[in-house]
C-alpha positions in Angstrom: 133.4 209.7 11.1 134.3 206.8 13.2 132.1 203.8 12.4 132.1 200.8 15.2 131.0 197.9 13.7 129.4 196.4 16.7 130.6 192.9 16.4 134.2 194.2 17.6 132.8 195.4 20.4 133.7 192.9 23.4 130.8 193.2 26.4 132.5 195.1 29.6 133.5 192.4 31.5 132.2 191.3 34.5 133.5 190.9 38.1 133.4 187.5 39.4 132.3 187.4 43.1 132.9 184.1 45.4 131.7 183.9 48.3 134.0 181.7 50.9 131.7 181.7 53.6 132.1 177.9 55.5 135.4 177.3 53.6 138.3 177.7 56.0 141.2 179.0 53.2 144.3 175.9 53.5 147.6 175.4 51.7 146.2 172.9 48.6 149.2 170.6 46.7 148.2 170.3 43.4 148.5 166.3 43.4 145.2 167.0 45.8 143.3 168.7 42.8 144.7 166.0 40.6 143.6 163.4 42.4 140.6 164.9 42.4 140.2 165.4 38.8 141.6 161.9 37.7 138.4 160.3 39.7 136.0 162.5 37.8 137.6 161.6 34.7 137.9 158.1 35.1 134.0 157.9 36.5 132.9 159.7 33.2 133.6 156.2 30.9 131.5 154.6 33.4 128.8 157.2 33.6 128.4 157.3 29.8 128.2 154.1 29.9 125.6 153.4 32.3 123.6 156.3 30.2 123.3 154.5 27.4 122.2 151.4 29.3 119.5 153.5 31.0 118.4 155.3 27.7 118.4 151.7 26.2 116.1 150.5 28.8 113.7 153.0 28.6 114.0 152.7 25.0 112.5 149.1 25.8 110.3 149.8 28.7 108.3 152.4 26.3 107.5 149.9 23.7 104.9 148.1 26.6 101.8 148.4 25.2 99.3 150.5 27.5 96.8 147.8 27.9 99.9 145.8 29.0 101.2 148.0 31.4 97.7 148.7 32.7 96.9 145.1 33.0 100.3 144.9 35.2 99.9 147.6 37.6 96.1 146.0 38.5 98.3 142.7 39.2 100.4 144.9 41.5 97.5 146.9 43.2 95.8 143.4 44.0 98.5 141.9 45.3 99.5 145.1 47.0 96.1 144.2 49.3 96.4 140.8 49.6 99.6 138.8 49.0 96.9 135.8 48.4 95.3 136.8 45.5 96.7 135.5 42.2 95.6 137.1 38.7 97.1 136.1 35.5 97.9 138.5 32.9 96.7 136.6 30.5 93.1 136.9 31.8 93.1 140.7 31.6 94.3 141.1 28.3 93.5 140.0 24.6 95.6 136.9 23.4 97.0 139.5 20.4 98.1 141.6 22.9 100.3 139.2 24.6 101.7 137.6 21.4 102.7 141.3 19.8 105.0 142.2 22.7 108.5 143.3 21.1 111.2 140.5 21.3 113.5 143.1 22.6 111.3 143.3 26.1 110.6 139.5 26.1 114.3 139.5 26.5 115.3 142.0 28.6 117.1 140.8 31.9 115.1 142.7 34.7 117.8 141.7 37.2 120.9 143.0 35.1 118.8 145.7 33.9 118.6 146.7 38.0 122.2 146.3 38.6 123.0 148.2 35.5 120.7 151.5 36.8 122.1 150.6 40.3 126.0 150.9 39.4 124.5 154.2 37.3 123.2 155.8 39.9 126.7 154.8 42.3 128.4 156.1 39.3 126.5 159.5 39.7 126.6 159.8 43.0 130.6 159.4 43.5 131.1 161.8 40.8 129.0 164.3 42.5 131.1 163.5 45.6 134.3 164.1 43.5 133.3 167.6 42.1 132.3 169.1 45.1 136.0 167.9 46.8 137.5 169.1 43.5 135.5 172.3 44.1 136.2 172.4 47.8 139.9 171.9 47.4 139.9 175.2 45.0 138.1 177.6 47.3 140.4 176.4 49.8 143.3 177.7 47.7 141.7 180.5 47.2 143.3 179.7 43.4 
């Protein structure tokens, strides 16, 4: 008898379909795909970067105690009716609650925390840019 073990068996392989439709086919140097390629690369150190920042700040951001954040977003909604009215935060919340706040938000840098998910979301967005030239330049080619 002839006993198949079945993890030699390879799954029938199967046939890739592309669909060109909107991408006129065009003679594609390779330096194009390169070029291509070498932005994504080189926009991947940035983009890991700008992760950890942003995992990092909401790292932060979720240490804000609820009677904290609720306190703030009252501030907001009041202010959000009329510019004129001023509340402090301290009278909506419990002395403790002030004094407990982590060091690591009483230090945080809101500004360079805003430029930091700014340049992230740049970073993103030109990467995205790159891939789909990368990915246009190869259906082009037709490979």
């Amino acid at each position: 008898d002839d006993v198949h073990n079945s993890s030699d068996e390879k799954p029938p392989k199967k046939e890739l379909v592309i669909d060109f439709e909107g991408v006129e086919e065009a003679k594609v140097e390779p330096s194009q795909l390169l070029e291509a390629a070498k932005i994504i690369s080189s926009l991947q150190i940035t983009r890991d970067l700008g992760s950890d920042a942003a995992m990092n700040l909401s790292s932060v951001l979720s240490t804000i105690p609820h009677d904290v954040e609720e306190a703030c977003t009252t501030i907001v909604q009041q202010q959000g009716q009329d510019e004129n009215i001023v509340t402090n935060l301290a009278d909506l919340l419990a002395d403790d609650s002030l004094n407990n706040l982590p060091d690591e938000l009483l230090d945080l840098d809101l500004q360079y925390a805003r430029q930091s998910l700014h340049t992230y979301k740049e970073t993103i967005r030109q990467q995205r840019k790159a891939r789909m030239q990368c990915l246009r330049l190869l259906l082009q080619s037709r490979f």
